[in-house]
C-alpha positions in Angstrom: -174.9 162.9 11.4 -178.6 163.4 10.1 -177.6 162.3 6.9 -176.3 159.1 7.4 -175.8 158.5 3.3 -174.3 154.9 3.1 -172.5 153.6 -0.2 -171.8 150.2 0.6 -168.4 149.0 -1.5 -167.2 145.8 -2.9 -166.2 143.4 0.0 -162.2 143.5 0.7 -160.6 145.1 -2.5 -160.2 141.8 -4.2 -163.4 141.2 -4.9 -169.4 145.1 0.8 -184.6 145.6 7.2 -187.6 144.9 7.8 -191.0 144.2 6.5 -192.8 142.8 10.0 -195.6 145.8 9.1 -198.1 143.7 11.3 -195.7 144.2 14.0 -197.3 148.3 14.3 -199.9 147.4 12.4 -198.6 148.7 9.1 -200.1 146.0 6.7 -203.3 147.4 5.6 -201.6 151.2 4.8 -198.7 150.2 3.2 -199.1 147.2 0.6 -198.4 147.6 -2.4 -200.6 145.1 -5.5 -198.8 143.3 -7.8 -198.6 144.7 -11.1 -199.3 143.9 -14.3 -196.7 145.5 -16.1 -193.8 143.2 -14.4 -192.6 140.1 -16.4 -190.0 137.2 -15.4 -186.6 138.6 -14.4 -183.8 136.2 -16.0 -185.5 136.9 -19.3 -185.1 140.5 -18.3 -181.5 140.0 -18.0 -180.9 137.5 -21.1 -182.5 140.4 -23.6 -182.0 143.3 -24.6 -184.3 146.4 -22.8 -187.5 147.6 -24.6 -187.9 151.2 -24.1 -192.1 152.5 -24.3 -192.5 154.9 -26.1 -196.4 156.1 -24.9 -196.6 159.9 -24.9 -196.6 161.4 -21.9 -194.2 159.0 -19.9 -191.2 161.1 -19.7 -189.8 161.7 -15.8 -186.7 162.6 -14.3 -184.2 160.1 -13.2 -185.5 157.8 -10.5 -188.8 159.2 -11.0 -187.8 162.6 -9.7 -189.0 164.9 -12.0 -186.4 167.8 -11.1 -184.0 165.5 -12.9 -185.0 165.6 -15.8 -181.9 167.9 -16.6 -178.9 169.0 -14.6 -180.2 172.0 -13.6 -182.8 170.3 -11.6 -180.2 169.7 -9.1 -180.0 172.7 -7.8 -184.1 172.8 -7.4 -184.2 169.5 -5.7 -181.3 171.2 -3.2 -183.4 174.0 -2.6 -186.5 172.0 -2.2 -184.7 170.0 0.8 -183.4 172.9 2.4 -186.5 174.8 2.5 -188.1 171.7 3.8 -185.1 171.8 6.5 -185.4 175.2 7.5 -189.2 174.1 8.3 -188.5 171.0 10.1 -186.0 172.9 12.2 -188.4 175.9 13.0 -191.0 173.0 14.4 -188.2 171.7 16.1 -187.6 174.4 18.3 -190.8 174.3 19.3 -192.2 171.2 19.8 -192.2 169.9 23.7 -190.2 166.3 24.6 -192.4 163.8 23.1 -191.8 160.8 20.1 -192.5 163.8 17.8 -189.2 165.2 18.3 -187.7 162.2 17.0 -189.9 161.7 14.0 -189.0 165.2 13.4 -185.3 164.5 13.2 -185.8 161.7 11.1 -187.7 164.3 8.5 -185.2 166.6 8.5 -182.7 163.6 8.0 -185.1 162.0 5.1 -185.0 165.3 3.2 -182.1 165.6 3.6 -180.6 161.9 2.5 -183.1 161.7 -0.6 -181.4 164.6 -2.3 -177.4 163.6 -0.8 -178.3 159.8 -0.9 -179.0 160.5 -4.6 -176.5 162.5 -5.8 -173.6 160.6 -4.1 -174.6 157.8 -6.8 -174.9 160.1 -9.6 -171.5 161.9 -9.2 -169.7 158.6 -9.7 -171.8 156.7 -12.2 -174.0 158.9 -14.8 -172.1 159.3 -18.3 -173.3 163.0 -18.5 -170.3 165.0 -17.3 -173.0 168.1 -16.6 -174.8 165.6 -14.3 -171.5 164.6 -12.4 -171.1 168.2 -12.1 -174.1 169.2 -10.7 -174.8 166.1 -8.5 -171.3 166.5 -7.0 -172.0 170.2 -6.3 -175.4 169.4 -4.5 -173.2 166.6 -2.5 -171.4 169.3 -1.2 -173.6 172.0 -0.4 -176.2 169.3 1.7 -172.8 168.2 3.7 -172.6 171.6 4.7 -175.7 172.2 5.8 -175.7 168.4 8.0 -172.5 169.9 9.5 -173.9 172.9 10.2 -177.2 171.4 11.8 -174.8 168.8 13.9 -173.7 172.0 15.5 -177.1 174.0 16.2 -177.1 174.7 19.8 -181.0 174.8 19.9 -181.8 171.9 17.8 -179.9 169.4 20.0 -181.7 171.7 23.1 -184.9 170.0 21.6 -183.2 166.9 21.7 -181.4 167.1 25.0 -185.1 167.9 26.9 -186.3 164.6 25.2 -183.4 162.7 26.4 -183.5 164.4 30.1 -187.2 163.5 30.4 -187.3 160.2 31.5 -190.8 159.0 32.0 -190.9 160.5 28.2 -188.2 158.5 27.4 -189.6 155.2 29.2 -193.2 155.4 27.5 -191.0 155.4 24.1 -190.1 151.9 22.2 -186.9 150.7 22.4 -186.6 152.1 18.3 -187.8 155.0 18.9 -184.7 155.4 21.6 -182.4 154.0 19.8 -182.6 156.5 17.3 -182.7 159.6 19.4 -179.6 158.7 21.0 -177.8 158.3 17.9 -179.0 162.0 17.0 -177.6 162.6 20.1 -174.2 161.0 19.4 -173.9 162.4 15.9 -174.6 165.8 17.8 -172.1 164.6 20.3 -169.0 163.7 17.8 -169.7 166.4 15.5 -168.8 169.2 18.9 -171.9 170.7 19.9 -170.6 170.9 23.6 -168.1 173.0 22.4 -168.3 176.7 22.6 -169.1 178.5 19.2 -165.4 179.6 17.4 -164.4 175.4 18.3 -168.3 174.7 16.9 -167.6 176.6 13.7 -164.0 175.2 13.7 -165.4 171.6 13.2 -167.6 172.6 10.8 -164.7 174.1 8.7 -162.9 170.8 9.3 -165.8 168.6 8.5 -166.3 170.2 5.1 -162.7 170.2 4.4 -162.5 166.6 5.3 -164.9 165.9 2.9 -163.0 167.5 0.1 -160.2 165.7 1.1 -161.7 162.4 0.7 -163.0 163.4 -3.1 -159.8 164.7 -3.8 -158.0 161.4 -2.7 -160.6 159.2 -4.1 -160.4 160.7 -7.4 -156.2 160.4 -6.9 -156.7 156.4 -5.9 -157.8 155.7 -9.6 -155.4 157.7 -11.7 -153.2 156.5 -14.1 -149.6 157.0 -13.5 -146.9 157.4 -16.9 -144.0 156.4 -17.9 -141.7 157.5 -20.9 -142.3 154.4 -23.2 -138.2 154.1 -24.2 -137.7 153.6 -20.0 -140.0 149.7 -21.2 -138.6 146.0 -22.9 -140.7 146.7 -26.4 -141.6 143.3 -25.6 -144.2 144.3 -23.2 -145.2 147.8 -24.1 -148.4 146.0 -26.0 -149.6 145.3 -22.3 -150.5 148.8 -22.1 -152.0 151.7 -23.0 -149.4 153.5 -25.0 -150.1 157.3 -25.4 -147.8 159.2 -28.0 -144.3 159.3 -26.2 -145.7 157.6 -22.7 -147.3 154.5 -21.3 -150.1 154.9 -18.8 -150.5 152.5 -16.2 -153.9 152.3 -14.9 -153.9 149.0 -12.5 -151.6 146.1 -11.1 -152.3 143.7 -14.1 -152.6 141.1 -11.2 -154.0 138.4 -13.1 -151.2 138.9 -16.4 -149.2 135.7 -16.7 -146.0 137.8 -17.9 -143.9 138.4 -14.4 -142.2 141.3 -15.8 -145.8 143.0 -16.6 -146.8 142.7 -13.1 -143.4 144.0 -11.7 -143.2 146.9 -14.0 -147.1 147.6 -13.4 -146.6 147.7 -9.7 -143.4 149.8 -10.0 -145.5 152.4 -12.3 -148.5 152.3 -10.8 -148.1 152.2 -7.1 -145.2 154.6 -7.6 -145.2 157.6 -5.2 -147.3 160.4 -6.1 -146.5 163.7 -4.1 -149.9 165.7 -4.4 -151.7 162.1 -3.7 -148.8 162.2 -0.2 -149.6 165.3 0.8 -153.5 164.9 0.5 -153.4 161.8 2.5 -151.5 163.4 5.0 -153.7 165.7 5.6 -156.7 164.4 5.3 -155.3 161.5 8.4 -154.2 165.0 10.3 -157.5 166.7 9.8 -159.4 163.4 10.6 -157.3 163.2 13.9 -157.9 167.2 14.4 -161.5 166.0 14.8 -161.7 163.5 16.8 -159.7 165.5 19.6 -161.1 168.6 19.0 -164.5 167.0 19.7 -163.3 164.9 22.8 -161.8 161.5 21.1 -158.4 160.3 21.7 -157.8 159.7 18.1 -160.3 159.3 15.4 -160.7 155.8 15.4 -162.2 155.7 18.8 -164.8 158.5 17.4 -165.2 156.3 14.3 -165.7 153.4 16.3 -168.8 154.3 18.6 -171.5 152.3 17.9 -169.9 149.2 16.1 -169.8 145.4 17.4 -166.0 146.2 17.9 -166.5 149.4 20.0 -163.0 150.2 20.5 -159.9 150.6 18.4 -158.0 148.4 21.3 -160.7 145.5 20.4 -160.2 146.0 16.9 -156.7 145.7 17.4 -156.5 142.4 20.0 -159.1 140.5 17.2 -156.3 141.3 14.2 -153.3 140.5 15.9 -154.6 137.1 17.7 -156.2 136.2 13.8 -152.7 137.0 12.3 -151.1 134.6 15.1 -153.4 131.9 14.1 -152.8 133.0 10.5 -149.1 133.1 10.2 -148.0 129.0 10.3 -150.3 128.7 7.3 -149.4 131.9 5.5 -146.1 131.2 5.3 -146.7 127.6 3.7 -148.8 129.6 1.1 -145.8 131.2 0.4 -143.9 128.7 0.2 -146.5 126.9 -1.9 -146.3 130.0 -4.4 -142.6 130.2 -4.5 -142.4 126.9 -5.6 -144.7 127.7 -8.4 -142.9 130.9 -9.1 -139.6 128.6 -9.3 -141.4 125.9 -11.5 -142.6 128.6 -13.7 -139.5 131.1 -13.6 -136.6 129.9 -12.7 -134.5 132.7 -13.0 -136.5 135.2 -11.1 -138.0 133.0 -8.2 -137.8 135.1 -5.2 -141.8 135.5 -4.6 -142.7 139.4 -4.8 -146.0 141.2 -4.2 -146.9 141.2 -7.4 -146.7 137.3 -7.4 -149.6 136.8 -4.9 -152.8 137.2 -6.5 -150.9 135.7 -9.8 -149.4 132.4 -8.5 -152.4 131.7 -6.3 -154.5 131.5 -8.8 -152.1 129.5 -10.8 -151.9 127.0 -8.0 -155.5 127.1 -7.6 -156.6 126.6 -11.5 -153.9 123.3 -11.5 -154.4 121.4 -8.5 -159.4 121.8 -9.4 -158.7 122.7 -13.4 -160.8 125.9 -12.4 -160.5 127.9 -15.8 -163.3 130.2 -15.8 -164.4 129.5 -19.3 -165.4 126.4 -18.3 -167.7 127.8 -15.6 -169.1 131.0 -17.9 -171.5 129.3 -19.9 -173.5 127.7 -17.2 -173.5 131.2 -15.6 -175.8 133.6 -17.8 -176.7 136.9 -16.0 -180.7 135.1 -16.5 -179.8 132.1 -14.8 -178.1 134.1 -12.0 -181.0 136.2 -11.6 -183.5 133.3 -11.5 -181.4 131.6 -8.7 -181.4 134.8 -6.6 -185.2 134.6 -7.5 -185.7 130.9 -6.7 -183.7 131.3 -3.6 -185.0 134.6 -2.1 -188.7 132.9 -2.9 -187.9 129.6 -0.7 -186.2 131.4 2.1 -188.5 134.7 2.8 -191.1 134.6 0.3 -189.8 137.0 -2.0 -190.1 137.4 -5.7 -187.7 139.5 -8.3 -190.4 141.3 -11.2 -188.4 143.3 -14.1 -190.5 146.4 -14.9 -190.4 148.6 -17.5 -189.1 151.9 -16.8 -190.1 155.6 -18.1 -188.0 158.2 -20.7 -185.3 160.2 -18.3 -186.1 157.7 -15.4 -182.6 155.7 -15.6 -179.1 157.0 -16.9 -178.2 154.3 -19.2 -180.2 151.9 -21.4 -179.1 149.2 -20.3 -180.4 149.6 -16.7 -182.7 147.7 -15.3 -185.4 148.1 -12.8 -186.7 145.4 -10.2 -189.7 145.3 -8.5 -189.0 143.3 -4.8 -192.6 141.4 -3.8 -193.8 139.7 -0.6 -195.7 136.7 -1.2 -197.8 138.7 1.7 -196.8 141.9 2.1 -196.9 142.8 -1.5 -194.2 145.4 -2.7 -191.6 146.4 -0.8 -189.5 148.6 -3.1 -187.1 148.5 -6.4 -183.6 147.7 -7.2 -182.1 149.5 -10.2 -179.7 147.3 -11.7 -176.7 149.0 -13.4 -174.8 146.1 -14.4 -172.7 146.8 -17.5 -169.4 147.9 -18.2 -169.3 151.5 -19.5 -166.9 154.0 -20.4 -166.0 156.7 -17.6 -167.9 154.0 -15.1 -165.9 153.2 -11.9 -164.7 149.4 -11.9 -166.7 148.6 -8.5 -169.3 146.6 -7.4 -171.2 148.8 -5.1 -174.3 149.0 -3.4 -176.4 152.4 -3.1 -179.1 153.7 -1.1 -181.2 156.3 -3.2 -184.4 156.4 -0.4 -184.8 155.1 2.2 -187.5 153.1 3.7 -189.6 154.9 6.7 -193.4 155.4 8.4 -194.7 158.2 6.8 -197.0 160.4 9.1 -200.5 159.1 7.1 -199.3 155.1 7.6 -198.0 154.8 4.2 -194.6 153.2 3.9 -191.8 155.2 2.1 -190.4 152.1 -0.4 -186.6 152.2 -0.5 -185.0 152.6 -3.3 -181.3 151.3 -4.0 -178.8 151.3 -7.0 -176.5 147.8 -7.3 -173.5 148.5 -9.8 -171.7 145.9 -11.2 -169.0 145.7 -14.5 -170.1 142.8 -16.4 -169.8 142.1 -20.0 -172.8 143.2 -22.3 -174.8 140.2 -24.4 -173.7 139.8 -27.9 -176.6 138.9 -30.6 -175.8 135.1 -30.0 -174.7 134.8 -26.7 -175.7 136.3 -23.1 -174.1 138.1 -20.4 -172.1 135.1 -18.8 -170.5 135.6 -15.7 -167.1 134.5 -14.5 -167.5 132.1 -11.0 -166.1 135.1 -9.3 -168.6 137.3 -10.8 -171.4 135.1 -10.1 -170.6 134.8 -6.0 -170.3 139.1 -6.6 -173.9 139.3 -7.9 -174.7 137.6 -4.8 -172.8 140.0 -2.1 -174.3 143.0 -3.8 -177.9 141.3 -4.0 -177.2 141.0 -0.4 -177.2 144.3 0.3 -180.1 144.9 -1.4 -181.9 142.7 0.4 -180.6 144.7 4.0 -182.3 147.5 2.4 -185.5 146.0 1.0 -186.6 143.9 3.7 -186.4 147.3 6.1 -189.4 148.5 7.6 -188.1 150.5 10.0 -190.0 153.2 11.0 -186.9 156.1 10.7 -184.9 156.4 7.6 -182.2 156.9 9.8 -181.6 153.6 10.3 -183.5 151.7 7.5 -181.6 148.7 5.7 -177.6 149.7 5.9 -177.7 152.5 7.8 -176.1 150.4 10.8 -172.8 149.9 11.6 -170.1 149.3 9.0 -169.1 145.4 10.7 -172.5 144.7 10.7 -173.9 145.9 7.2 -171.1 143.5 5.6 -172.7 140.7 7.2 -176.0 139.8 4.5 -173.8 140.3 1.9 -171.0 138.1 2.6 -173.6 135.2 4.1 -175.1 135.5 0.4 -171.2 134.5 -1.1 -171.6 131.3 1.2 -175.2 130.6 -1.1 -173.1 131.3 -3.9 -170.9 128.3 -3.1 -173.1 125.5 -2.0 -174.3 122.9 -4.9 -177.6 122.8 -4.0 -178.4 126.2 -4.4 -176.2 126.6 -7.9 -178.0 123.5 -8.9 -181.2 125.1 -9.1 -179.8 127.7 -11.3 -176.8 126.9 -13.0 -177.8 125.9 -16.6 -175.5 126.2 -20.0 -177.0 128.5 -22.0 -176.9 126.5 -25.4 -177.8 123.0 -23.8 -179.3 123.5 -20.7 -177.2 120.5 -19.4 -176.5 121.6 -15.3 -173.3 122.2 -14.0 -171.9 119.0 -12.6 -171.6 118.8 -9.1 -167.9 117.8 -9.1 -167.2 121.5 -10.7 -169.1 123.1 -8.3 -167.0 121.1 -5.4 -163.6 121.7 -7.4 -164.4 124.9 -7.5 -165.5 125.7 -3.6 -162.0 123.4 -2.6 -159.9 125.4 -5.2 -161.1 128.7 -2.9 -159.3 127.3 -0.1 -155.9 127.1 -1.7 -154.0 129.9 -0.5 -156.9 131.5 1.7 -154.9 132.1 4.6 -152.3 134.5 2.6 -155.1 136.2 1.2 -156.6 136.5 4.8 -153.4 137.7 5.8 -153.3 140.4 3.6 -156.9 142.1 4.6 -155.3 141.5 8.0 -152.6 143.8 6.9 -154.5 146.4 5.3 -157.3 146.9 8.3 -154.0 146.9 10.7 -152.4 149.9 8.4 -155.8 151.2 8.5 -156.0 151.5 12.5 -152.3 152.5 12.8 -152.9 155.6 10.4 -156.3 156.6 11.9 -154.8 155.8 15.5 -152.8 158.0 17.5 -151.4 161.0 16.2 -148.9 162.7 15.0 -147.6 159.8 13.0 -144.2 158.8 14.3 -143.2 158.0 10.7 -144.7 158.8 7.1 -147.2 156.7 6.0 -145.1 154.5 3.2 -142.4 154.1 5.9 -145.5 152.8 8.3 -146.5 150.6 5.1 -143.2 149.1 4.8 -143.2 148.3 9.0 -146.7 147.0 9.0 -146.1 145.1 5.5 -143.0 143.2 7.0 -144.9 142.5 10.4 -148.5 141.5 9.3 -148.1 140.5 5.5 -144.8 138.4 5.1 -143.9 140.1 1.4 -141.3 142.5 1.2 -142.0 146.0 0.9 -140.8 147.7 -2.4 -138.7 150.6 -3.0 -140.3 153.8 -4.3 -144.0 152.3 -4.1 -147.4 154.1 -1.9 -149.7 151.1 -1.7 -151.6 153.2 0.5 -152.0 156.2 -2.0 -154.7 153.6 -4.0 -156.2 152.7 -0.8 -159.3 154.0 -1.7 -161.4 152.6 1.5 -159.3 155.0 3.9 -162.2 157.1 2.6 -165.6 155.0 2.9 -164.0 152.7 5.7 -161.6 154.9 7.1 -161.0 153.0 11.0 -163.3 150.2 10.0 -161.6 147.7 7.4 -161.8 145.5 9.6 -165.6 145.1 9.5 -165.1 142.6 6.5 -163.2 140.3 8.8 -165.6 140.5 11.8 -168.5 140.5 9.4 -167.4 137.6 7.3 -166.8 135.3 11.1 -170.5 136.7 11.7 -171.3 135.4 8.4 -169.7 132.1 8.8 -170.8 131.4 12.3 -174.6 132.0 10.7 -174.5 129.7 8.0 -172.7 127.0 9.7 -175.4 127.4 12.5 -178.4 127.8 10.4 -178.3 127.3 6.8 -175.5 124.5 6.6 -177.8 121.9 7.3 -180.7 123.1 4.7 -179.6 126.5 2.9 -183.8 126.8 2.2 -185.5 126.6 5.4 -187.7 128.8 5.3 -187.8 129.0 9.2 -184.2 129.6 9.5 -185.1 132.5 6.9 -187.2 134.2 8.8 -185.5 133.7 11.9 -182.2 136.0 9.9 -185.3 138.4 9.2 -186.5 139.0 12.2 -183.1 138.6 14.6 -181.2 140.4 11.6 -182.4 142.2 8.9 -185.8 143.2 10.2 -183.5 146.1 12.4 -181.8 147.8 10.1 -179.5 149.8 12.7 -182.2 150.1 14.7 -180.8 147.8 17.0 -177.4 146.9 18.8 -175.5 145.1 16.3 -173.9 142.8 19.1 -177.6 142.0 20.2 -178.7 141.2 16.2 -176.1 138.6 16.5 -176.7 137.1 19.7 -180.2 136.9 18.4 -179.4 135.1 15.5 -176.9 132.8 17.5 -178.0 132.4 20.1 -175.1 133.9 21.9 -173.0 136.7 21.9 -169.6 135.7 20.4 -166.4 136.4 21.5 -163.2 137.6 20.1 -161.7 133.6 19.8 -165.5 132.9 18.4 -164.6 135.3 15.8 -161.5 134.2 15.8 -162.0 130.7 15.0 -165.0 130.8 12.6 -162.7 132.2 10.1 -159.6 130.0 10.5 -162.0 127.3 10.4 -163.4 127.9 7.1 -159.8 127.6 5.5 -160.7 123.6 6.4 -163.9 123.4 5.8 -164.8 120.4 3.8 -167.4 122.2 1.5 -168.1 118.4 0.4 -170.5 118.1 4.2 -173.2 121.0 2.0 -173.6 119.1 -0.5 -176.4 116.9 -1.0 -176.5 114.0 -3.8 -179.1 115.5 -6.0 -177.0 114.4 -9.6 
C-alpha cells in the first residue's frame, strides 16, 4: 500500500537502514553537528527526568506543533490530504521518468507521518481525547490509501514507467525496487479489476481494518467469573470486583497449579462476539485475496517475503517439527516429572504447566532466580552496554536530550539522540519505557517518520517510539531489569537500529518497512549480544557495589535457556501452523477452536481443553496475520549470522559494517533472500534454516565466552 505503517511487536508472544550517504553523495547535505545539549545516557536512565522550563519551548508532541491538543489531529489529517490531492494532480501529469517514483514516495511520506504517528498514539497516550482522535485519523488515512490503491490513473502513471524500458534501465536498482512494489500494492489491492469489484475491495479493505481493532481490542479483555463458582483459597490471586472475579491473563508464572488451571479456564474461555469477529475478519481476509486474484490470502500476504509461498512456509514448519518432536516430547516428560515431584495428586502435565514447570526445571538445575541477576542489571547499565556495543561495532553513540513542554506524552519518556562517529546525527529514539496505567503490556517498536532524500539533499531523520513495561526507580534504587527484560531491551534496540541506520532514499522502504521474516532478523541477532559474557561484561555492574556479574552466572544463565527450548520451539511451531491453516484455503472445513484443538494435538503434544479459544487472544492474527512464522525463519537468519560473523569476536568492527552494508543499509529496498546471501555468503536453504535452529538447542554457549575474569 502507500502507506506501509509498520508496528513491529514483541518477538513470539513469550517474550519483534542505512547511513552510506557518501554512497549518492549525501554527506555534506545531510549531517547533522553534535549538540551541546546531550549528556551521557545510562545516567539519563538511572535519574529521574528534568523538565526546562525556558519560555517559549512549548511544541506539540514529537515536535509537531498541530499536537499540541487533540484537535490538532484533525488539522494534521487535513494537511496530508491536501498535500495528497497535490501529489496526485502532479502525478497524472508527469511523463515516465525517476520523478514518478519520488512522487509516490511523497504521497506515501505524507501520508505515513500523519498514520505512522497516530497508530502509536491510539495505543499508548494516557489522554483518552488523544486515543480518540489519533484512532479516528488512523482510520480516515486508511481510507484514503485504499482508495488511492485503486485509482485507475495513478497506477496509469505508474504503469507507463514500468512499460518504458530504457526508462526503467537508466534507473538504480532502488529506485526499481520501489516502483514495483507500488505496483504490487496496486496489484493486491484490485486495480485490474473493473470499478463496482474496485470499490468492493475498498469496502472490504476498510472493513478489514475495523475488524482487526475490534479483535485486537477483544484479545486483551478481561473475562469474569461469579466469585462463589472459586476455592476462597485462591480468590486473593485476582482481581475481585463486587460479586465477580476478572481474569485478565494466564498467571503463567504463579506457582499455585490450581491458579493457572482456573486462569486458563476463565480467561481463554470462549467469547462469542470475539468468535464471530474472528470469523469474519479470516472470511473477509480470504474475500480479498480472491477477489483480487490470490488463491487464499496467505499467498497475497506472502508476496515479497524470503518465504514467498504459503507451501514454503508450510514444508520449513513441518520438517522443523519433525526434527523438533524426539526432543519435545522428552521436555515433557522432563516437566511431568517435575509436575509429579511437585504435585503428586494432579501430575498429568496440562497447558497451563508449560511455561510454569519449565521454568521451574530451569531455575533448579543453573539457580537462575531473577533477583539474583536484577541488581547487576540497572536500566543505566543496560543503556551504556547498548552504547558501548553500538560504538565498537558501527561507530555509533546513544546522547539523552532534553525534550520541549507537549513534545512527549508522559514524563517519564525519554528522548535519544543516535550519532555517527562520521556521519553525525542520524535521528531519535523516544524511549517509553515505564509501566503505566491504561498502557498495553508489549514491547513494541514504532516508526513515527521515516527516513528519506528530501528533494534539496537534506535527509528526513527517522523518528521511532520503543515501548517497554519496566518498573519505575524508587528514591534509593534504579530501574533494574529482570535477565529476560534485559535481552528484551536489546530486541527492541534492535529495531531501532533497522530504522536508524536507514538512508534509504524512499520512506517506503526505510528501516522496517521490509518484509515481516526479514525485519525480525536485527532484533533477534541483538538477543544473541544479550547472552554472550563478553558483551554483559562490559556492562553488567551491581548497582550498590559495582562488583561485575560473575561469568559463571552469565553461563548458568545462557545454559538454563536451553532447558526445555525445544517445547517452547514447538509451540511457535504450533501457533504460525494454526496461523497458515486459518489464513489458507477457505471456507474453513471446521471452526477455528475445532481447527485449534486438531492442530494443538498434531504440532504441540498438550491436550486441547474443553470450552477454551486460544486463538480468540491471538492478537498477532492481526499484525502478522500469514506471517508468524517470520520469527522462526528470522531467528535461523539470526543464528546462522552470529555463528558466522560475530561468534568469533561479537566487536569486530568489520563484521559490523559488513551487517550494515549487506543488511541494514537496505531497509526493504532490497530482496530480502539477497540481504542474506550477502551477509552469508550464500543463499540458505530450507534444512539451512532448518538446522541453525535445532542446533542452537546444543549450542555450548561456553565456546563465546572468553576468560576475561
Amino acid at each position: 500500500m502507500l502507506c506501509r505503517c509498520r508496528r513491529v511487536a514483541p518477538a513470539a508472544l513469550g517474550r519483534a537502514a542505512r547511513a552510506w550517504a557518501w554512497a549518492w553523495g549525501w554527506a555534506g547535505a545531510g549531517r547533522r553537528r553534535v549538540s551541546t545539549g546531550w549528556s551521557p545516557v545510562g545516567a539519563a536512565f538511572d535519574a529521574r527526568q528534568q523538565r526546562s522550563s525556558a519560555a517559549g519551548r512549548s511544541t506539540g508532541l514529537f515536535g509537531v506543533p498541530e499536537l499540541s491538543c487533540p484537535e490538532g489531529f484533525q488539522e494534521a489529517q487535513e494537511k496530508a490530504l491536501q498535500e495528497t490531492e497535490r501529489l496526485v494532480r502532479k502525478a497524472y501529469t508527469t511523463p515516465p521518468g525517476p520523478e514518478i517514483v519520488m512522487i509516490f514516495d511523497q504521497l506515501s511520506d505524507a501520508l505515513c507521518r500523519v498514520a505512522d504517528l497516530a497508530d502509536f498514539v491510539k495505543i499508548a497516550h494516557p489522554d483518552y481525547t488523544f486515543r480518540e482522535a489519533a484512532e479516528e485519523a488512523c482510520r480516515n488515512i486508511g481510507t484514503m490509501v485504499e482508495k488511492l490503491n485503486t485509482d485507475v490513473e495513478l497506477c496509469q502513471s505508474l504503469k507507463q514507467l514500468l512499460a518504458d524500458k530504457k526508462v526503467m534501465d537508466s534507473l538504480d536498482p532502488e529506485t526499481r525496487r520501489v516502483a514495483e512494489l507500488f505496483m504490487f500494492d496496486f496489484e493486491i489491492s484490485g486495480i485490474h479489476l473493473d470499478e463496482e469489484k474496485r470499490k468492493k475491495a475498498v469496502n472490504l479493505n476498510v472493513r478489514i481494518l475495523d475488524l482487526c481493532n475490534e479483535f485486537l481490542m477483544g484479545t486483551h479483555l478481561p473475562n469474569k467469573i461469579d466469585k462463589c463458582n472459586l476455592p476462597e483459597h485462591i480468590r486473593y490471586n485476582f482481581l475481585v470486583d463486587g460479586n465477580y472475579v476478572q481474569i485478565s491473563g494466564l498467571h503463567a508464572d504463579c506457582p499455585d497449579d490450581l491458579v493457572r488451571e482456573a486462569a486458563y479456564k476463565i480467561f481463554l474461555y470462549p467469547n462469542a462476539h470475539q468468535f464471530n469477529c474472528l470469523e469474519e475478519l479470516l472470511s473477509s481476509r480470504n474475500h480479498l485475496a480472491q477477489l483480487v486474484g490470490y488463491n487464499t490470502f496467505a499467498h497475497r500476504a506472502l508476496q515479497g517475503t524470503m518465504a514467498k509461498t504459503p507451501e514454503n512456509v508450510m514444508h520449513f514448519l513441518e520438517k522443523l517439527s519433525d526434527r523438533l518432536s524426539q526432543r519435545t516430547q522428552k521436555d515433557f516428560e522432563m516437566m511431568a516429572e517435575m509436575k509429579m515431584k511437585i504435585n503428586p495428586q494432579n501430575s498429568k502435565l496440562m497447558p497451563w504447566d508449560h511455561p510454569y514447570y519449565s521454568g521451574v526445571l530451569r531455575a533448579e538445575r543453573y539457580n537462575i532466580e531473577p533477583s539474583l541477576y536484577c541488581p547487576f542489571f540497572s536500566l543505566g547499565a543496560c543503556m551504556e552496554g547498548l552504547n558501548s556495543l553500538f560504538s565498537q561495532l558501527l561507530g555509533i553513540s546513544l546522547y539523552a536530550e532534553q525534550t520541549k513542554k507537549g513534545e512527549v506524552w508522559c514524563e517519564d519518556v525519554r528522548k535519544l539522540a543516535v550519532v555517527h562517529e562520521k556521519e553525525g546525527l542520524l535521528g531519535y529514539i523516544y524511549c517509553d519505557f515505564f509501566q503505566r496505567a491504561d498502557k498495553p503490556h508489549q514491547d513494541c517498536h514504532f516508526t513515527v517518520r521515516g527516513g528519506r532524500l528530501r528533494k534539496n539533499g537534506e535527509y528526513q531523520l527517522p523518528v521511532v517510539v520503543l515501548m517497554l513495561s519496566l518498573p519505575h526507580s524508587t528514591r534509593n534504587i534504579p530501574t533494574l531489569l529482570t535477565p529476560g527484560m534485559m535481552e528484551n531491551l536489546f530486541h527492541e534496540m534492535g529495531h531501532a537500529m533497522h530504522s536508524m541506520l536507514g538512508r534509504t532514499r524512499y520512506q517506503h522502504v526505510t528501516g522496517t518497512r521490509c518484509s515481516t521474516d526479514f525485519a525480525e532478523v536485527p532484533s533477534i541477532l541483538m538477543e544473541y549480544f544479550a547472552n554472550d559474557y563478553r558483551v554483559v561484561n562490559q556492562f553488567a555492574r551491581h548497582y550498590k557495589t559495582g562488583q561485575p556479574l560473575p561469568k559463571s552466572m552469565v553461563s548458568r544463565l545462557c545454559e538454563s535457556k536451553k532447558v526445555c527450548a525445544a517445547a517452547d520451539m514447538q509451540l511457535q511451531v504450533f501457533y504460525a501452523v494454526l496461523d497458515q491453516i486459518y489464513h489458507g484455503k477457505h471456507p474453513l472445513k471446521r471452526s477455528t477452536t475445532e481447527i485449534l484443538k486438531e492442530t494443538q494435538e498434531k504440532f504441540y503434544g498438550l491436550p486441547y481443553v474443553s470450552n477454551t479459544a486460544w486463538q480468540l487472544r491471538f492478537s498477532h492474527l492481526v499484525g502478522y496475520s500469514a506471517k508468524y512464522y517470520s520469527y522462526l525463519m528470522s531467528r535461523a537468519v539470526a543464528s546462522m549470522v552470529w555463528k558466522q560473523c560475530f561468534a568469533q569476536d561479537p566487536f569486530d568492527r568489520a563484521m559490523g559494517e559488513r551487517y550494515r552494508r549487506e543488511m541494514l543499509v537496505h531497509g526493504g529496498g532490497k530482496e530480502p533472500m539477497l540481504m542474506v546471501q550477502g551477509m552469508l555468503q550464500k543463499a540458505p536453504s530450507v534444512e539451512d534454516f532448518v538446522d541453525a535452529l535445532v542446533s542452537d538447542l546444543d549450542q555450548d554457549f561456553e565456546t563465546f565466552f572468553m576468560d576475561s575474569e
